[in-house]
C-alpha positions in Angstrom: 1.4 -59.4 -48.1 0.2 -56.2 -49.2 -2.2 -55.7 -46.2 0.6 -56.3 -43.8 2.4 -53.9 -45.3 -0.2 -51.6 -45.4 -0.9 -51.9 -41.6 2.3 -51.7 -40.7 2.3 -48.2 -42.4 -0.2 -47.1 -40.9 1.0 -48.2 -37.7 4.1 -46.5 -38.4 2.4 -43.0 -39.5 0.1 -43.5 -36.4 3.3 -43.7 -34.5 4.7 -41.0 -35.9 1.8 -38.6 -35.3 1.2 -39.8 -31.4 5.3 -39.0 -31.3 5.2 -35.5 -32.7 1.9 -34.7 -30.7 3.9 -35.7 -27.4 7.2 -33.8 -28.5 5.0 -31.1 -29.2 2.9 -31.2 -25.6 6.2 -31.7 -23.9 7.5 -28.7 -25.9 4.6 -26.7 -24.7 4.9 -27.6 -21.3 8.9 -26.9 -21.0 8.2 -23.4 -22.7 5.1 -23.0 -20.3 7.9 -24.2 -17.2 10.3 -21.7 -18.7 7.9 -18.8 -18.9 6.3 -19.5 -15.7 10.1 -18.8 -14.1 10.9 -16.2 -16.0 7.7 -14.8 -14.2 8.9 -15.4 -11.0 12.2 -14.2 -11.6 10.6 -10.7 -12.7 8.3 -10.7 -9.4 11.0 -11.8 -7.3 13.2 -8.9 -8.7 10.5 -6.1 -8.4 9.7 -7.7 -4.9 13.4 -6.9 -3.9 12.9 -3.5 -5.0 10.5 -2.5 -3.4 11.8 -4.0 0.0 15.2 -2.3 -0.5 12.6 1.2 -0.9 10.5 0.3 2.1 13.8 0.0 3.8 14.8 3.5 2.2 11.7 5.5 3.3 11.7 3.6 6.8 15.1 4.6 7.5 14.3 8.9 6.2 11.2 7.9 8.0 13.2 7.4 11.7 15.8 10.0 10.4 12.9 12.9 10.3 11.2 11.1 13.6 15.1 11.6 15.3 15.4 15.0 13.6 11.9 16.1 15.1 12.3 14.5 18.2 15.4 16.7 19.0 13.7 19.8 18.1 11.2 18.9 20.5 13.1 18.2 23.8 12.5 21.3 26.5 16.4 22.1 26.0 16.4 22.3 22.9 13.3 25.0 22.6 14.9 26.7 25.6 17.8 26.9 23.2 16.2 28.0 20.3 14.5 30.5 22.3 17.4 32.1 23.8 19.4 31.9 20.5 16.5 34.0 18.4 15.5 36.2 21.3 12.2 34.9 20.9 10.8 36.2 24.7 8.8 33.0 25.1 7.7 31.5 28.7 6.1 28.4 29.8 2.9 28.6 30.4 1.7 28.9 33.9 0.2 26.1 35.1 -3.5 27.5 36.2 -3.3 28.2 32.0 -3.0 24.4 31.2 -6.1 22.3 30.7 -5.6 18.3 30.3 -8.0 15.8 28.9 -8.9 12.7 30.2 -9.2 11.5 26.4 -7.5 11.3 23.7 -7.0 15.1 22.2 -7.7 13.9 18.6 -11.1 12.6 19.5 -11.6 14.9 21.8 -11.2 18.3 18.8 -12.7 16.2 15.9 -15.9 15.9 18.2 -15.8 19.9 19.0 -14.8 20.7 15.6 -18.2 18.4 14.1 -20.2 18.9 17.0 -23.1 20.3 15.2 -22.7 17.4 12.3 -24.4 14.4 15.0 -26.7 15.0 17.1 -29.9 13.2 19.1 -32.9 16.0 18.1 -33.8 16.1 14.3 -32.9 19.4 12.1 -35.2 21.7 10.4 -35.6 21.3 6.7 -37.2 24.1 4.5 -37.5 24.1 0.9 -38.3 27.1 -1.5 -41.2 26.2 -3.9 -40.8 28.8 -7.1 -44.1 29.2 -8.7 -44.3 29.1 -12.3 -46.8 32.0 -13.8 
């Protein structure tokens, strides 16, 4: 009898230490699931407020494109102009010059005209000599 009872000890304490090990796995895991949300709730939060501040700066951002728009409308200046007795006349049209390309191109390639071109430039050093 006495090595029955000692297997079925040690089948017990075996069973005991495979139960703990697995209450403490699934432990982990649930702590792991509940951290894991927690990020997500976090992320989900910030990722609402930072929508609600795109929405912010996209609304200022049609507001100013409103507010400029009106100051821009040919009435308006005429307005203005008038108002501040600014003396200021439309051009005359042998004075206007349009492009048949897009105006930003067209002054970033007069303003860096010299920066690209097709012939090689001249490169001279100044050799000091030492006495």
């Amino acid at each position: 009898m006495p090595a029955s009872s000692s297997s079925s000890r040690a089948f017990v304490n075996s069973l005991l230490v495979y139960s703990l090990v697995a209450i403490g796995c699934t432990g982990t895991v649930g702590l792991g699931m509940v951290w894991s949300r927690n990020e997500i709730s976090a992320l989900a939060r910030a990722n609402k407020a930072l929508a609600s501040q795109i929405a912010v700066l996209d609304r200022q951002s049609q507001e100013t494109s409103a507010e400029i728009a009106a100051h821009l409308d040919p009435v308006a200046l005429l307005q203005t102009n008038a108002e501040w007795h600014l003396g200021l006349v439309s051009p005359a049209p042998d004075h206007l010059h349009y492009l048949a390309q897009d105006p930003q191109i067209y002054l970033a390639s007069q303003a860096h005209r010299g920066l690209f071109s097709d012939h090689a430039a001249a490169v001279t050093f100044r050799v000091a000599a030492q006495p």
